[in-house]
PDB file of the backbone (N, CA, C, O) and the ligand in Angstrom, with CONECT records:
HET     ZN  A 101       1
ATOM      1  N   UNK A   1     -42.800 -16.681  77.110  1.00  0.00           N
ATOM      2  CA  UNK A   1     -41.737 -15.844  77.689  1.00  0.00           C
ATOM      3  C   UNK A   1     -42.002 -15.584  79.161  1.00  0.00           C
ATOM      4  O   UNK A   1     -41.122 -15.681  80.017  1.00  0.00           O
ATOM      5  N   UNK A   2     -43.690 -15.133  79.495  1.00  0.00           N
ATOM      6  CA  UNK A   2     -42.966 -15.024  80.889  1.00  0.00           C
ATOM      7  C   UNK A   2     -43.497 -16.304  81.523  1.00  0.00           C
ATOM      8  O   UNK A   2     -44.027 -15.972  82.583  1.00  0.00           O
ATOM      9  N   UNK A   3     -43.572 -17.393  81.373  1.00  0.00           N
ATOM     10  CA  UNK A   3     -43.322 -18.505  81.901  1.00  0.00           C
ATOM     11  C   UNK A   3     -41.851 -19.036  82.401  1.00  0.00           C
ATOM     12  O   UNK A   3     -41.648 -19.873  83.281  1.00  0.00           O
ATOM     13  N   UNK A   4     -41.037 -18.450  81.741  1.00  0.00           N
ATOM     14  CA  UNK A   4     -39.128 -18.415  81.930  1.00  0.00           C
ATOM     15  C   UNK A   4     -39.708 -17.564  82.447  1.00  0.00           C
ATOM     16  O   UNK A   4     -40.695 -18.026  83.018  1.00  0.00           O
ATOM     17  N   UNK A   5     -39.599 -16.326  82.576  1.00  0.00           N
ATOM     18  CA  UNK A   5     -39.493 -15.272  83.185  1.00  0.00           C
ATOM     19  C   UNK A   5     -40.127 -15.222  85.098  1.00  0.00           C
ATOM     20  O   UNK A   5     -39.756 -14.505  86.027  1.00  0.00           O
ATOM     21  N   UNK A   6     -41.046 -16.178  85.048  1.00  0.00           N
ATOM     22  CA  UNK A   6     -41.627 -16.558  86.488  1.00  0.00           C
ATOM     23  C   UNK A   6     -40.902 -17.985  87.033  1.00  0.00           C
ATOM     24  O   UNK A   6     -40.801 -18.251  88.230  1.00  0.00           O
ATOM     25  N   UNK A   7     -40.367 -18.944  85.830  1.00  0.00           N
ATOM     26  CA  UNK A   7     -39.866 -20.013  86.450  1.00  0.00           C
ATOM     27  C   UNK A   7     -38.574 -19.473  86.688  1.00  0.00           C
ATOM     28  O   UNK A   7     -38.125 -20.045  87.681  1.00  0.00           O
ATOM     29  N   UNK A   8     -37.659 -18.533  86.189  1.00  0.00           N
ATOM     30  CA  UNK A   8     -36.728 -17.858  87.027  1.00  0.00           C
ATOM     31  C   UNK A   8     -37.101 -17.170  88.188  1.00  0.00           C
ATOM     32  O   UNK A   8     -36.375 -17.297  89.174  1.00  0.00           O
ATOM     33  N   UNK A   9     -37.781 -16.689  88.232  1.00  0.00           N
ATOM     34  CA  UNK A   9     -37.877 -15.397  89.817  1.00  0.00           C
ATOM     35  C   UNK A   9     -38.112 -16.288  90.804  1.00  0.00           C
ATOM     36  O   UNK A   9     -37.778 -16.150  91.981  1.00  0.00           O
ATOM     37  N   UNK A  10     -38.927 -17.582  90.127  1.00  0.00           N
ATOM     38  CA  UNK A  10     -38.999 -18.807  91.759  1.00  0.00           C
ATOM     39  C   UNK A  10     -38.001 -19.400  91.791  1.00  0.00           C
ATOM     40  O   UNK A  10     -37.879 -19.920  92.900  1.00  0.00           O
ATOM     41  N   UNK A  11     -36.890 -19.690  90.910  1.00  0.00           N
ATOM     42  CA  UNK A  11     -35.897 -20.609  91.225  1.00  0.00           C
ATOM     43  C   UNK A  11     -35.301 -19.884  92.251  1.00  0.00           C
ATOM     44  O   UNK A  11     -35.192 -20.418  93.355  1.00  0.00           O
ATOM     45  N   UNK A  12     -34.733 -18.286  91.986  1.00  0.00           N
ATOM     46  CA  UNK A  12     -34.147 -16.925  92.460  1.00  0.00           C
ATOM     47  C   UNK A  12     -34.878 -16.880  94.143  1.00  0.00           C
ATOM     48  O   UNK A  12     -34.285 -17.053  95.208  1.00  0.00           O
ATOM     49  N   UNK A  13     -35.850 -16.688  93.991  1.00  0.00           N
ATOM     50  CA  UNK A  13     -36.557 -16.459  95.183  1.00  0.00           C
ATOM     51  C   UNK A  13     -36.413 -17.922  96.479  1.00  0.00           C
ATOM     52  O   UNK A  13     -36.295 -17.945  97.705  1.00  0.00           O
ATOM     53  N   UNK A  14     -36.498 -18.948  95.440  1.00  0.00           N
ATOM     54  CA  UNK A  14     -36.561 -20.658  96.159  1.00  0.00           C
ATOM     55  C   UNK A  14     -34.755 -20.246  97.004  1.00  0.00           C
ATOM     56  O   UNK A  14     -34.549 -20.078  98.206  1.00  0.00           O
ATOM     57  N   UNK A  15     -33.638 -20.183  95.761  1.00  0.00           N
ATOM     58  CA  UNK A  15     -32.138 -20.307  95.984  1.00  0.00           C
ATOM     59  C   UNK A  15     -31.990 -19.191  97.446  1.00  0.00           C
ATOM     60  O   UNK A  15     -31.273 -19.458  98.410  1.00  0.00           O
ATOM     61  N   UNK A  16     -32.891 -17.858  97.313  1.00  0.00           N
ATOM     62  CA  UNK A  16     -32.371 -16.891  98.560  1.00  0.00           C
ATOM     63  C   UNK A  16     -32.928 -17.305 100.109  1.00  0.00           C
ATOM     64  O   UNK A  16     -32.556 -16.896 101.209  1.00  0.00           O
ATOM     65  N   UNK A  17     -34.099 -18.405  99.692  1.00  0.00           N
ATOM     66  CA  UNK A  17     -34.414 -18.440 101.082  1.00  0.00           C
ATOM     67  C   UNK A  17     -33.634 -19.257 101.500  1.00  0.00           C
ATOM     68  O   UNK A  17     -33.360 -19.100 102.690  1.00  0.00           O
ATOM     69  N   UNK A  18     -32.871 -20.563 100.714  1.00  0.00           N
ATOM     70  CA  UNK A  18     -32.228 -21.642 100.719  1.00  0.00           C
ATOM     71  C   UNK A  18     -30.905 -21.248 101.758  1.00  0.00           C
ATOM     72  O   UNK A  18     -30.294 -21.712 102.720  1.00  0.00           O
ATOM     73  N   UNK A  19     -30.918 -20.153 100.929  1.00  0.00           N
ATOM     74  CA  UNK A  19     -29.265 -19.346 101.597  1.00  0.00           C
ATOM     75  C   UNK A  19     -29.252 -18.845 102.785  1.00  0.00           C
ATOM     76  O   UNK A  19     -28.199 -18.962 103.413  1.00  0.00           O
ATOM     77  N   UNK A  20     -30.208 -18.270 103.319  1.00  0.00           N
ATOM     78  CA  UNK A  20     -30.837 -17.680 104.304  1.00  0.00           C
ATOM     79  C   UNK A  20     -30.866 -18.768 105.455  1.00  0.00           C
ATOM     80  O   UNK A  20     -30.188 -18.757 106.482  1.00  0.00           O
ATOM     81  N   UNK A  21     -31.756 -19.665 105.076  1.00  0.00           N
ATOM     82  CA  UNK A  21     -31.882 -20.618 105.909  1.00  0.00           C
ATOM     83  C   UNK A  21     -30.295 -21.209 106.634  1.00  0.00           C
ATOM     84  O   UNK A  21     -29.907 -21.420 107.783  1.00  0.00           O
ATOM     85  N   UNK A  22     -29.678 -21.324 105.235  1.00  0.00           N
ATOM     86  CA  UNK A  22     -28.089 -21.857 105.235  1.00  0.00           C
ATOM     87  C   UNK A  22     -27.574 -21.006 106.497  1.00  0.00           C
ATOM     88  O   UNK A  22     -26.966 -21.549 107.419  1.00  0.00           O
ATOM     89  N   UNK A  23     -27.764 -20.097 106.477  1.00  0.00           N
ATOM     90  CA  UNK A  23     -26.634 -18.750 106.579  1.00  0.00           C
ATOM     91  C   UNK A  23     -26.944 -19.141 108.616  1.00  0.00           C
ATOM     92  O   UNK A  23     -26.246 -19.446 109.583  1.00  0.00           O
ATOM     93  N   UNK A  24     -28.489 -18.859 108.312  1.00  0.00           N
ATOM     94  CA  UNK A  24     -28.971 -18.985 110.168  1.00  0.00           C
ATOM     95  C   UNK A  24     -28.122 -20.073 110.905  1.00  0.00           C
ATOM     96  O   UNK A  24     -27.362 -19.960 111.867  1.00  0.00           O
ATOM     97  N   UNK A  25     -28.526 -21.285 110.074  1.00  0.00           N
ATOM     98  CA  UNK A  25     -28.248 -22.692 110.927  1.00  0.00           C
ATOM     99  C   UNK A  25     -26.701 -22.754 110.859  1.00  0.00           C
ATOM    100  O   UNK A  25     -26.163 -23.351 111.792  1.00  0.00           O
ATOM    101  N   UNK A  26     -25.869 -22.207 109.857  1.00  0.00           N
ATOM    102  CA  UNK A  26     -24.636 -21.755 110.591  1.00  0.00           C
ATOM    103  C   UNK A  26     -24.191 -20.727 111.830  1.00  0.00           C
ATOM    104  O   UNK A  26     -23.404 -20.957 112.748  1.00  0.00           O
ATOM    105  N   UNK A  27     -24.776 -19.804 111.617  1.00  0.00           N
ATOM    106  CA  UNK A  27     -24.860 -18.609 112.654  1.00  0.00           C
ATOM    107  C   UNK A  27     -24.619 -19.409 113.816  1.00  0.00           C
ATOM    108  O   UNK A  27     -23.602 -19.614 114.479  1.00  0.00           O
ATOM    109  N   UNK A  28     -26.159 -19.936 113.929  1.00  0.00           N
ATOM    110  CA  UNK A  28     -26.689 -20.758 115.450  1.00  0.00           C
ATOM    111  C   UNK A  28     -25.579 -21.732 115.464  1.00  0.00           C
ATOM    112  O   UNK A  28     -25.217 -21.705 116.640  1.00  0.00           O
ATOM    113  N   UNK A  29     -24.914 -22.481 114.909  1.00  0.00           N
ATOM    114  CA  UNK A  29     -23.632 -23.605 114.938  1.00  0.00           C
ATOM    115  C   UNK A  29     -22.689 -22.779 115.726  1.00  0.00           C
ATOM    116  O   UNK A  29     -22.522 -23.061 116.912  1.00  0.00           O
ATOM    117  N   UNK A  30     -22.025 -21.740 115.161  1.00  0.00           N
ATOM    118  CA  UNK A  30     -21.087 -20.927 116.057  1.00  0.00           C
ATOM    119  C   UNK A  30     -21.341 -20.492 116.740  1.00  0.00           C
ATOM    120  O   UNK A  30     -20.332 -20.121 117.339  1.00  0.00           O
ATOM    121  N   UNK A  31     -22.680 -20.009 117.483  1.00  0.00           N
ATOM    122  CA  UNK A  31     -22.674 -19.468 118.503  1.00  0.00           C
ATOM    123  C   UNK A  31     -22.800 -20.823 119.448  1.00  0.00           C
ATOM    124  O   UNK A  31     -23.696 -21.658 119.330  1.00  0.00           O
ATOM    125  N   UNK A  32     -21.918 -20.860 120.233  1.00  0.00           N
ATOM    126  CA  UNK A  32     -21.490 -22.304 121.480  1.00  0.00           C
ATOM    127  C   UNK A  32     -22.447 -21.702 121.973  1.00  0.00           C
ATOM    128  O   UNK A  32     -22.696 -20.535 121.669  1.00  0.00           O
ATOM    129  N   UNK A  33     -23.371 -22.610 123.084  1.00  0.00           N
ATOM    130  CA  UNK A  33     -23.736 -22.235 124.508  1.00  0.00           C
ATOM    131  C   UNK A  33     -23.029 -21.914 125.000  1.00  0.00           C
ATOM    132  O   UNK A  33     -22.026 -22.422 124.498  1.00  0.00           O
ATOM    133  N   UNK A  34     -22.622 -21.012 126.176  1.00  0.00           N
ATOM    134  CA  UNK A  34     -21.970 -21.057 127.528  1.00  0.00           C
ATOM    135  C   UNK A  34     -22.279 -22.011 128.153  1.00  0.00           C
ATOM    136  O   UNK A  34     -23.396 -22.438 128.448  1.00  0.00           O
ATOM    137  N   UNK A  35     -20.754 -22.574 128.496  1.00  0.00           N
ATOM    138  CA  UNK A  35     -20.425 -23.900 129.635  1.00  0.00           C
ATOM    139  C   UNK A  35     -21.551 -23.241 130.718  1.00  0.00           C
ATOM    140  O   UNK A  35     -21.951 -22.091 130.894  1.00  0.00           O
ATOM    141  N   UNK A  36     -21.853 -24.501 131.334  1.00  0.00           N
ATOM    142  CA  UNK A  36     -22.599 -24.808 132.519  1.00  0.00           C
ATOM    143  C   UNK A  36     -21.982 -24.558 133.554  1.00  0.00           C
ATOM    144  O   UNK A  36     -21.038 -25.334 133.705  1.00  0.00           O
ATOM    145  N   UNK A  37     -22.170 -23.259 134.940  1.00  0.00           N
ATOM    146  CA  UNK A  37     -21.190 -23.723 135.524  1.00  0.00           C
ATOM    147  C   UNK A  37     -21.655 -23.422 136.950  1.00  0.00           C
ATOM    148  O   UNK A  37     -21.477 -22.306 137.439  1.00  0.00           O
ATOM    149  N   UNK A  38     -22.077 -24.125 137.421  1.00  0.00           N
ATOM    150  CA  UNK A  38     -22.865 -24.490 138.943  1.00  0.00           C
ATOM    151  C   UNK A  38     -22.625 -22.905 139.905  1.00  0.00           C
ATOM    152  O   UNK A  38     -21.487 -22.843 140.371  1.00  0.00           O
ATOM    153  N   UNK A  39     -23.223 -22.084 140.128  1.00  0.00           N
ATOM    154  CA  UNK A  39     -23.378 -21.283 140.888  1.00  0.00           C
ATOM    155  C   UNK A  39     -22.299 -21.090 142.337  1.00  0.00           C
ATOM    156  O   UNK A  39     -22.515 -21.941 143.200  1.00  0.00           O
ATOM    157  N   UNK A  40     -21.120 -20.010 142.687  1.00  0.00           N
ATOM    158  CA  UNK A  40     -20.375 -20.444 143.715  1.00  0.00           C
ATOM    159  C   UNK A  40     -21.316 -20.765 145.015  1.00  0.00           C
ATOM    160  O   UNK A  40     -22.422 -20.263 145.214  1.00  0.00           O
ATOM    161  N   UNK A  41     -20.997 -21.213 145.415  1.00  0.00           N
ATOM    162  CA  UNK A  41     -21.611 -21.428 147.518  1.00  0.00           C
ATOM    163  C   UNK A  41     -20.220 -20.808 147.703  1.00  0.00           C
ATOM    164  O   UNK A  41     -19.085 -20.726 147.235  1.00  0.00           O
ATOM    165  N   UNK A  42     -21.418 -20.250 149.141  1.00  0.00           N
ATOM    166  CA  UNK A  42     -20.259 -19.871 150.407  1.00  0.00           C
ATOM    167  C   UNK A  42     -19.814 -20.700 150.994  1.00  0.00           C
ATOM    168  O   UNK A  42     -20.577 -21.629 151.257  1.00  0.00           O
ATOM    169  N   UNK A  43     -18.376 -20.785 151.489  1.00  0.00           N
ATOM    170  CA  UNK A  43     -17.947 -21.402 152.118  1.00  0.00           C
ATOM    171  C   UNK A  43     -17.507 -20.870 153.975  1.00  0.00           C
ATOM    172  O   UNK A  43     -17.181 -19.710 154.227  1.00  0.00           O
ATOM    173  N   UNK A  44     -17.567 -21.618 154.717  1.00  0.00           N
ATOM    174  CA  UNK A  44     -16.652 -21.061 155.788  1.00  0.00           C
ATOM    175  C   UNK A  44     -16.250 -21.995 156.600  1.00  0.00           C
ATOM    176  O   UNK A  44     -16.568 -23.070 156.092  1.00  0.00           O
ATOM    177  N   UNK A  45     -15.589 -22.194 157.836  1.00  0.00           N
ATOM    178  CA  UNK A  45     -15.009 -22.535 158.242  1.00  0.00           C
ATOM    179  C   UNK A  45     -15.784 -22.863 159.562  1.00  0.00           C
ATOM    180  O   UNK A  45     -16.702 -22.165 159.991  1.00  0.00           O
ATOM    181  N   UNK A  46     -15.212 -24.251 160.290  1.00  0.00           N
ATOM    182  CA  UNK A  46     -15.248 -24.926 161.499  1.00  0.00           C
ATOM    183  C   UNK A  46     -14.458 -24.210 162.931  1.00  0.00           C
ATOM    184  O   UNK A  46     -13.302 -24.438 163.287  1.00  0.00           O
ATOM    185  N   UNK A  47     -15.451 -23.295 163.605  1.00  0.00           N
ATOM    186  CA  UNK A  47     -14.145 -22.969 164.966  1.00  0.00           C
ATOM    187  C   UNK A  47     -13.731 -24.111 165.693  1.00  0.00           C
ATOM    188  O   UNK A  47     -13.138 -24.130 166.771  1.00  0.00           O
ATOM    189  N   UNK A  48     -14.076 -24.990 165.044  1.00  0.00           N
ATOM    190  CA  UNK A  48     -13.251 -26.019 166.122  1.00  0.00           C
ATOM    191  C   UNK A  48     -12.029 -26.692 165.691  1.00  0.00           C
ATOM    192  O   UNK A  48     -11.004 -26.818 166.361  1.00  0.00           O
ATOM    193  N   UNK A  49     -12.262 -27.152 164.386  1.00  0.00           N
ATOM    194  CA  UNK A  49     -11.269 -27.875 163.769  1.00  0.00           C
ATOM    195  C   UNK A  49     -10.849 -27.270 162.628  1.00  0.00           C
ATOM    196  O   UNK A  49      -9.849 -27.873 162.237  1.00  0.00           O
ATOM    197  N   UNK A  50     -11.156 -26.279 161.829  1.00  0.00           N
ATOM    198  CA  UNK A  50     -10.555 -25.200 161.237  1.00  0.00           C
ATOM    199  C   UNK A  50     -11.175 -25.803 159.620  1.00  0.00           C
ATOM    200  O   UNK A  50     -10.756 -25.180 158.644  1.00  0.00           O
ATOM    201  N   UNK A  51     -12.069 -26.888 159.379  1.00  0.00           N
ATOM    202  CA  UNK A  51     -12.551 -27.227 158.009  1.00  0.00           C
ATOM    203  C   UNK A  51     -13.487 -26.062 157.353  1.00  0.00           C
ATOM    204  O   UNK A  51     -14.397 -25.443 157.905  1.00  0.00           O
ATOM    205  N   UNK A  52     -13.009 -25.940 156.029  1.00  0.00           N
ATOM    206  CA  UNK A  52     -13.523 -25.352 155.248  1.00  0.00           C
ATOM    207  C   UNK A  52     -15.085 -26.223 154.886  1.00  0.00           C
ATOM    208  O   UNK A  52     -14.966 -27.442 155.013  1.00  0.00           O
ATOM    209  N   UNK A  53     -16.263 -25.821 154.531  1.00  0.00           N
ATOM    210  CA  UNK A  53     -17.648 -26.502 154.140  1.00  0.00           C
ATOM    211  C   UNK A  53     -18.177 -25.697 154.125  1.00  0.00           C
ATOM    212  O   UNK A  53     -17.990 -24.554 154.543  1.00  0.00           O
ATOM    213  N   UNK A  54     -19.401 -26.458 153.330  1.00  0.00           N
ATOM    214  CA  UNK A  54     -20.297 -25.488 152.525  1.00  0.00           C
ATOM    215  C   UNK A  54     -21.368 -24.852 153.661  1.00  0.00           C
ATOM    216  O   UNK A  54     -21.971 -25.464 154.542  1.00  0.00           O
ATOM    217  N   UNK A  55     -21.383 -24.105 153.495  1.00  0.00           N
ATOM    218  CA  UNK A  55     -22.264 -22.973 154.497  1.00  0.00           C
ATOM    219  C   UNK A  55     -23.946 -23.578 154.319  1.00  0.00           C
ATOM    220  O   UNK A  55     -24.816 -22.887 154.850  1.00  0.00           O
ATOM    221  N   UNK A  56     -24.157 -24.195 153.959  1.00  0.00           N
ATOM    222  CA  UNK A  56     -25.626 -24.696 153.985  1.00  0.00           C
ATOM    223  C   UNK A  56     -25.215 -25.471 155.096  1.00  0.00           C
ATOM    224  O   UNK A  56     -25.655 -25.203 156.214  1.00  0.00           O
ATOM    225  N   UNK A  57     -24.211 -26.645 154.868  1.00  0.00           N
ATOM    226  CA  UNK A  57     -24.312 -27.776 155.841  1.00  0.00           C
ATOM    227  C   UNK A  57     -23.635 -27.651 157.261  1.00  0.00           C
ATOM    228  O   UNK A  57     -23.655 -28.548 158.104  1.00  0.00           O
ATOM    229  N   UNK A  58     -22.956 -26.261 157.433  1.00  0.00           N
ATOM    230  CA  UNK A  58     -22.403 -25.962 158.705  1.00  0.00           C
ATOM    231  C   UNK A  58     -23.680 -25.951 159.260  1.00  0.00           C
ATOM    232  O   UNK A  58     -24.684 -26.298 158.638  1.00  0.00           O
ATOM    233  N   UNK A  59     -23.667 -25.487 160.633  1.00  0.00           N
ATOM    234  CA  UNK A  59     -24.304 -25.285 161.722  1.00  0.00           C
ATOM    235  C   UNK A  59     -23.674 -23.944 162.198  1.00  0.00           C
ATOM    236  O   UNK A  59     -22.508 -23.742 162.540  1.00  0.00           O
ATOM    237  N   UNK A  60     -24.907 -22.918 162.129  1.00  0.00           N
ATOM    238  CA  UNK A  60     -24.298 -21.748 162.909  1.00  0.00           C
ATOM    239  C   UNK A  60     -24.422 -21.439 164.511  1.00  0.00           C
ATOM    240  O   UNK A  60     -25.359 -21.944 165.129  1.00  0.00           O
ATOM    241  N   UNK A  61     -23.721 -20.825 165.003  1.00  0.00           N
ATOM    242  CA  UNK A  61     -24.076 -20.914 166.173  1.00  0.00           C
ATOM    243  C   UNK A  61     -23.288 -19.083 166.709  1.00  0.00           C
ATOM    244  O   UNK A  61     -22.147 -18.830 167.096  1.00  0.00           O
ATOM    245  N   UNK A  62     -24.430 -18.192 166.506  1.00  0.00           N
ATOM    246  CA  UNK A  62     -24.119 -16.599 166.413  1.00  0.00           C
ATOM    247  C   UNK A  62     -22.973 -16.290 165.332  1.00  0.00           C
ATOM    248  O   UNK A  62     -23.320 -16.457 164.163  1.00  0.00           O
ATOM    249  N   UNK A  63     -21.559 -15.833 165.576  1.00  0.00           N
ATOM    250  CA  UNK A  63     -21.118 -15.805 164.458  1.00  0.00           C
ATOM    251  C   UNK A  63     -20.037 -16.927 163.932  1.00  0.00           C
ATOM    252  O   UNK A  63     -19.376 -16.740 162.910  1.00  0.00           O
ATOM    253  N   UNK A  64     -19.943 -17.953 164.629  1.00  0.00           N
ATOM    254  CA  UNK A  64     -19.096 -19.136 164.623  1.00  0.00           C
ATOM    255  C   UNK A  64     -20.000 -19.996 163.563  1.00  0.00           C
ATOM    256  O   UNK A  64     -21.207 -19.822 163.396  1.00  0.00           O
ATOM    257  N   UNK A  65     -19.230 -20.913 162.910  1.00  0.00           N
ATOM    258  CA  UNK A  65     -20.143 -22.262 162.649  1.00  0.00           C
ATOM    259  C   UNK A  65     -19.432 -23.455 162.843  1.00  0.00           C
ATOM    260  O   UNK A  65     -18.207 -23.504 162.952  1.00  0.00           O
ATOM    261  N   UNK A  66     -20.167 -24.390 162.887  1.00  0.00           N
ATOM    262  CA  UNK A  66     -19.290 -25.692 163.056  1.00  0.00           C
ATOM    263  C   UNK A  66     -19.617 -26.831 162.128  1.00  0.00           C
ATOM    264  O   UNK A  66     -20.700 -26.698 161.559  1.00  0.00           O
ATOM    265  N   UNK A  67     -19.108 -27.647 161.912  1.00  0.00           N
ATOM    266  CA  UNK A  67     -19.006 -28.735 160.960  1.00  0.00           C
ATOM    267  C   UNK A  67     -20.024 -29.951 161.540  1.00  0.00           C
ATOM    268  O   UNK A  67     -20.316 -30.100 162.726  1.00  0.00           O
ATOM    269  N   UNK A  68     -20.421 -30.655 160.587  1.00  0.00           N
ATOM    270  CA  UNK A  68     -21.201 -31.878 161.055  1.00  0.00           C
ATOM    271  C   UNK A  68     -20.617 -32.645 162.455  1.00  0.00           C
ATOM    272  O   UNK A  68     -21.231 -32.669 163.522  1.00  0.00           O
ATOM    273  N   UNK A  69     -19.969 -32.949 162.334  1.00  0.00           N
ATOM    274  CA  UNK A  69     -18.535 -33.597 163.620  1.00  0.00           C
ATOM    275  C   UNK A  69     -18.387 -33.222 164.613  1.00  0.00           C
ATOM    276  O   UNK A  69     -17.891 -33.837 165.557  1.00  0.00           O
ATOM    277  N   UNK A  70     -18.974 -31.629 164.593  1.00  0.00           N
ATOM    278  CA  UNK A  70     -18.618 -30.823 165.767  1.00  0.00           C
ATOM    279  C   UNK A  70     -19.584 -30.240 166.856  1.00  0.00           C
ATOM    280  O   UNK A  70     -19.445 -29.748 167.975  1.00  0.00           O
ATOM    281  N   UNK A  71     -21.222 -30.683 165.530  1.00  0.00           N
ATOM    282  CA  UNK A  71     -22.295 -29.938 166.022  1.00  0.00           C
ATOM    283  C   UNK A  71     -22.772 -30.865 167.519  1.00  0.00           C
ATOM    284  O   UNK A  71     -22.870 -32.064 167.780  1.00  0.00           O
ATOM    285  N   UNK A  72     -22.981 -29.640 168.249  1.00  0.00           N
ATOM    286  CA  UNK A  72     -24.027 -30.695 169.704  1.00  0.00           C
ATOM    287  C   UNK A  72     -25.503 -31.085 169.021  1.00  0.00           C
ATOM    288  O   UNK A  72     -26.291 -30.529 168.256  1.00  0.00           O
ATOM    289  N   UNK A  73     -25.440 -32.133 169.606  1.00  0.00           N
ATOM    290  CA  UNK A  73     -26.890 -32.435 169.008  1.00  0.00           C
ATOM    291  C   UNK A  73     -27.941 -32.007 169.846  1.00  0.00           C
ATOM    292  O   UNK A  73     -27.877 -32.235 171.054  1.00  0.00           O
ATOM    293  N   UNK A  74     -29.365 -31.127 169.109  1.00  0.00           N
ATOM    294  CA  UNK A  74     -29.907 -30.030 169.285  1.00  0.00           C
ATOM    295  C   UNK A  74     -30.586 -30.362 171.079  1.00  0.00           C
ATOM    296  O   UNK A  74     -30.730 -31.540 171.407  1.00  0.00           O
ATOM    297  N   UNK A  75     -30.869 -29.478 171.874  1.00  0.00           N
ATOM    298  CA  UNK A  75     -31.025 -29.851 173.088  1.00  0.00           C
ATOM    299  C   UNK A  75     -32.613 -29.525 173.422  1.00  0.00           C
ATOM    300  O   UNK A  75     -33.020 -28.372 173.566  1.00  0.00           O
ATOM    301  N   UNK A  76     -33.482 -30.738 173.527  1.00  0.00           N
ATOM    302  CA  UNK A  76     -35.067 -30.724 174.029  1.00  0.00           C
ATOM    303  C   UNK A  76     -35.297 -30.767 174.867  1.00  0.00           C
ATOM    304  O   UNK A  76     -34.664 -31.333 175.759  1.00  0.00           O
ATOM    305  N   UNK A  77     -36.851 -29.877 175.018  1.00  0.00           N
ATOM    306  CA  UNK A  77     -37.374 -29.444 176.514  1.00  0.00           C
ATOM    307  C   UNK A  77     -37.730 -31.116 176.871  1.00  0.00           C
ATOM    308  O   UNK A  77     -38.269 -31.908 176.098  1.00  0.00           O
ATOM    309  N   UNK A  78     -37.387 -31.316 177.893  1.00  0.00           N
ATOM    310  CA  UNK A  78     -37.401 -32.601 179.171  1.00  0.00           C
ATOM    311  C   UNK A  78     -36.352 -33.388 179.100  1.00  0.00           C
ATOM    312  O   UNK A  78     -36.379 -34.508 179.612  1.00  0.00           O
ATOM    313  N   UNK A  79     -34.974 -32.780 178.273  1.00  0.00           N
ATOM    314  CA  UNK A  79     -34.309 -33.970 178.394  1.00  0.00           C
ATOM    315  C   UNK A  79     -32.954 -33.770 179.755  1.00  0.00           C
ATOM    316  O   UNK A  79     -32.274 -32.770 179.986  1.00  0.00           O
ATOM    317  N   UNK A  80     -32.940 -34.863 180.319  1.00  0.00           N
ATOM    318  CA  UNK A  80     -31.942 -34.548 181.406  1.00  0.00           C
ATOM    319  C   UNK A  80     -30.750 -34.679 181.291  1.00  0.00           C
ATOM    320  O   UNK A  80     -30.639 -35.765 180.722  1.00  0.00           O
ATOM    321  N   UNK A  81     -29.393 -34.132 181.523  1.00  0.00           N
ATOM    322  CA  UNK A  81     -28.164 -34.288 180.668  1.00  0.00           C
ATOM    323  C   UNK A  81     -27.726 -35.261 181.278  1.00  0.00           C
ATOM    324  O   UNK A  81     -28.021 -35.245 182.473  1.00  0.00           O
ATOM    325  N   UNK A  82     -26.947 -36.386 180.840  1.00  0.00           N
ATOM    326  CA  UNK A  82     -26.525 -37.549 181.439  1.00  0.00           C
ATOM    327  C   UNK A  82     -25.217 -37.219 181.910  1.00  0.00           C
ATOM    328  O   UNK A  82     -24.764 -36.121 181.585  1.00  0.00           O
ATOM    329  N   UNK A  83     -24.467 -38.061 182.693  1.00  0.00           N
ATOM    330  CA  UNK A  83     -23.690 -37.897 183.401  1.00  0.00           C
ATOM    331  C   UNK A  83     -22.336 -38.181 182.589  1.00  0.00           C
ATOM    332  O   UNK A  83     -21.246 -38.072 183.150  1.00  0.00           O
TER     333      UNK A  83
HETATM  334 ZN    ZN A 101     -15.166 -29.173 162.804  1.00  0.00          ZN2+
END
């Protein structure tokens, strides 16, 4: 008798973890990740030609910036300005 009586409480005990387990790996199924979604950049604008770009790749110059296109290229000690 309690040989039934223990090979039930493990079947019982085996079936709840079974369910359990079940129950999680659904849980975790519905819960989606959150979409991926790249961090905003600042943007601003070209005083010269009025383009919007990404504020890393402007060039500032006090409170203006300018665009690749627009920037002077940077000016070194000995160089003489050409004509
Ligand atoms: Zn520009």
């Amino acid at each position: 008798m309690s040989k039934w009586l223990l090979t039930v409480g493990l079947v019982v005990v085996a079936w709840l973890l079974w369910s359990r387990l079940r129950g999680n790996a659904r849980a975790a199924r519905h819960k989606a990740a959150p979409p991926r979604v790249a961090p905003p950049r600042a943007m601003v604008r070209c005083h010269v030609c009025g383009a919007q770009l990404d504020a890393a790749l402007a060039r500032r110059d006090g409170p203006l910036y300018t665009c690749a296109e627009h920037q002077s290229p940077p000016a070194h000690e000995g160089d003489t300005p050409r004509p």
